[in-house]
N, C-alpha and C positions, 0 to 999 in steps of 0.2 A: 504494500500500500504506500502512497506517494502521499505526505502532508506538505500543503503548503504550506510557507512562513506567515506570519503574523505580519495585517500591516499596520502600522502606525501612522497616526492622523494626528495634526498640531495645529492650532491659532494662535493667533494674539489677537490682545486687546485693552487697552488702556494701560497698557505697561504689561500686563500679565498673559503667560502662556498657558496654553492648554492642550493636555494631548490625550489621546487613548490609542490603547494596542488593540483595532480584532481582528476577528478570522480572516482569511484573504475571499470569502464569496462575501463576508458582510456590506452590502451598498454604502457606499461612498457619498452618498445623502444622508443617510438614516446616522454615520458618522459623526459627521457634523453637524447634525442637528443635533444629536450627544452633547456634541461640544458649546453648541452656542445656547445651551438650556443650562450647561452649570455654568457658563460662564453666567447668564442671568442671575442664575441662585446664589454665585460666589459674591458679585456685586451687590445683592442685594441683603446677604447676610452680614458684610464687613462692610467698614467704610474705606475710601481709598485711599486719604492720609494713613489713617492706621497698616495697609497691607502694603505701600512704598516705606515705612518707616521700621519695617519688618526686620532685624539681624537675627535672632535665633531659627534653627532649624524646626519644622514641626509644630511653629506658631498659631496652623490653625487645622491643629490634629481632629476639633471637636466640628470640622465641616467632613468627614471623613461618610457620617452614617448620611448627610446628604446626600453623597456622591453615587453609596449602596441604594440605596433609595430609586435615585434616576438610572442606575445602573439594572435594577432589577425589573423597573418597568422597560427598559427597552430589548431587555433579555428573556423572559418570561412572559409579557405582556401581550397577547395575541394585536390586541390592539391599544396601544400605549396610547394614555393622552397626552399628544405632544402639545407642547407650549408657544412651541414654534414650528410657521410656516413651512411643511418642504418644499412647496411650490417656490416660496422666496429662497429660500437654499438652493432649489436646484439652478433657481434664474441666477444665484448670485457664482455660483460654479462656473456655466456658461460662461458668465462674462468675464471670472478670473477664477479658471482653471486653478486644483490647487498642486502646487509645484512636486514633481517625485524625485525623491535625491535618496539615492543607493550609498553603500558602506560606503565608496571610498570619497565623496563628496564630503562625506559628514568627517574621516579622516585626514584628506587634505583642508578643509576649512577649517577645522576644529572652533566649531562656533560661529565663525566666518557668515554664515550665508544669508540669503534674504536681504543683503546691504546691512549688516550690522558690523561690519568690518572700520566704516568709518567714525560708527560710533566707539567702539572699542578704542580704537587710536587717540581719540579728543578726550576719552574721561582719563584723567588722572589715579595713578596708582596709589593705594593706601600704606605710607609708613608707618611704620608703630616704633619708635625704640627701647632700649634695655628700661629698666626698672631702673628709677632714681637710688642713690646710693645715697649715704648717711653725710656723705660730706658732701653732695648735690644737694642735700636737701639744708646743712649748715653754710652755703656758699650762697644759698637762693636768700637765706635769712639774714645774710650780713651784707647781700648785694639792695635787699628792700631796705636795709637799716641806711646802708648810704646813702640811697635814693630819698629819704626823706630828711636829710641831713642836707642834703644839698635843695630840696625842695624848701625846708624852713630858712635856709638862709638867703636863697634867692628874693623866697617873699619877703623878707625880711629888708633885705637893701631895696626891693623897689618901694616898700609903705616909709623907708623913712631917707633913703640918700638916691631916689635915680634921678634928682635934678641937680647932680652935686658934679658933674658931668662926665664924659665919655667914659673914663678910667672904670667908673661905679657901672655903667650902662653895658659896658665889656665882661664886669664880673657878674653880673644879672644875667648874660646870656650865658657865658661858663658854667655857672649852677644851674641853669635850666636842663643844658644840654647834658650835663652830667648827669642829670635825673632820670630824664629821657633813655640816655644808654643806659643808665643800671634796669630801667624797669626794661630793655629791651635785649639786656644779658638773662634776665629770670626769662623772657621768652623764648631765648636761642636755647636754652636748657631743657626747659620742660617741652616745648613742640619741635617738631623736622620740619625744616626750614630747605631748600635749593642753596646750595652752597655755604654753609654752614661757616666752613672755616674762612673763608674769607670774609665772611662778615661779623665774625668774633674777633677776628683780628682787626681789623676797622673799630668796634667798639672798643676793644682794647686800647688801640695807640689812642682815639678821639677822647677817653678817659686820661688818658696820660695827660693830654696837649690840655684840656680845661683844669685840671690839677698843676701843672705848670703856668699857670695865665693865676692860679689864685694865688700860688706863692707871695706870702705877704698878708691875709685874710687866713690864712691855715697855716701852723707852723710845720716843721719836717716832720712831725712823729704822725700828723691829721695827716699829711700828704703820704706818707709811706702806709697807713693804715687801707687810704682809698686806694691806691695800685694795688696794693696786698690780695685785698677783697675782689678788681677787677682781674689781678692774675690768675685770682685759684679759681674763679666763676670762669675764665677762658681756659685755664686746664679743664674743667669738667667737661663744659659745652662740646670741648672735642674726646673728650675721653667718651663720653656716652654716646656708643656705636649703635644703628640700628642692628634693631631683634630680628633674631633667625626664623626665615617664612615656616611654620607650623603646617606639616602635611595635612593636605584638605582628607580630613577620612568621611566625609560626607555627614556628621553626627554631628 
């Protein structure tokens, strides 16, 4: 005896797929009408924020005994009551056939097909990196302590000396800009950033250069505390490598 293969039929629609596997005499209408009757039932049990905003696997285990449900009226049902038109299924066939793509299609594309290739290319890959470590998380606390160190004194010279002139109006952007970088070394640390070390390095020396501009307002011990704080916050930034990709076990 000769069995055919199982064929498999797929949509989409509104961001979501849909497929079923049957027999190879099953009608090729009565398929898709399968398909566009749960798709109704999936939309209308969930909302669509909620099912794009989805990351765990099996999120909507409890639409499962629907699926049995439509699956058994059109398995068992002499005459199913369908929800949906076949006559508009079969018109909408007609006018766009739906596409048959064999193993090695789905092998050379891997995912590719249907024009989703250019979308693949434009979304952006997700980094994740290492776990903050004890002295990333003591570098983050003394890089926000400078930051508002240099926040209080900035405000400080513009409510009582910025019309005292340039000299004072020069040190008010210095503590600004020094603020600025530390709150933007605690972001090189904690998030993955495109180029990473050259822009720690950049905040680095731009911390030097406005701690050299205050010489004179900070004595050497305030000035060697703030490098200290911007050195060890730029050792980390580059120490904390991205995490190793986690095998997809589909779970």
């Amino acid at each position: 005896m000769i069995f055919s293969p199982p064929t498999p039929s797929f949509t989409s629609s509104q961001g979501i797929a849909y497929m079923t596997i049957c027999c190879s005499y099953y009608p090729t209408t009565m398929a898709f009408c399968f398909l566009e009757e749960l798709g109704m039932e999936f939309i209308s049990s969930f909302e669509i924020a909620k099912i794009h905003t989805v990351s765990r696997p099996y999120a909507f285990l409890e639409f499962d005994s629907v699926i049995q449900k439509i699956k058994w009226h059109y398995n068992y049902s002499n005459r199913p009551l369908l929800k949906i038109s076949v006559t508009n299924i079969q018109r909408e066939l007609k006018v766009t056939p739906p596409r048959q793509v064999n193993v090695d299609d789905i092998v050379v594309s891997n995912g590719t097909l249907n024009g989703h290739l250019l979308l693949q290319s434009s979304s952006a890959p997700i980094y994740r990196l290492e776990p903050v470590s004890a002295v990333g998380i003591l570098s983050v606390i003394l890089n926000i302590m400078c930051g508002a160190l240099n926040l209080i004194r900035g405000v400080h010279l513009i409510e009582h000396n910025f019309q005292d002139g340039d000299e004072e109006k020069g040190s008010v952007i210095a503590f600004l800009v020094a603020f600025i970088t530390c709150v933007f070394q605690c972001y090189l640390y904690l998030f993955f950033v495109s180029t990473r070390m050259v822009k720690a390095a950049g905040a680095f020396i731009l911390i030097c250069i406005c701690n050299s501009y205050l010489f004179g307002l900070r004595n050497v011990w305030q000035i060697l505390f703030h490098l200290g704080v911007a050195f060890l916050s730029t050792h980390q930034i580059l120490s904390r490598k991205l995490a190793e990709k986690q095998p997809d076990c589909g779970v």
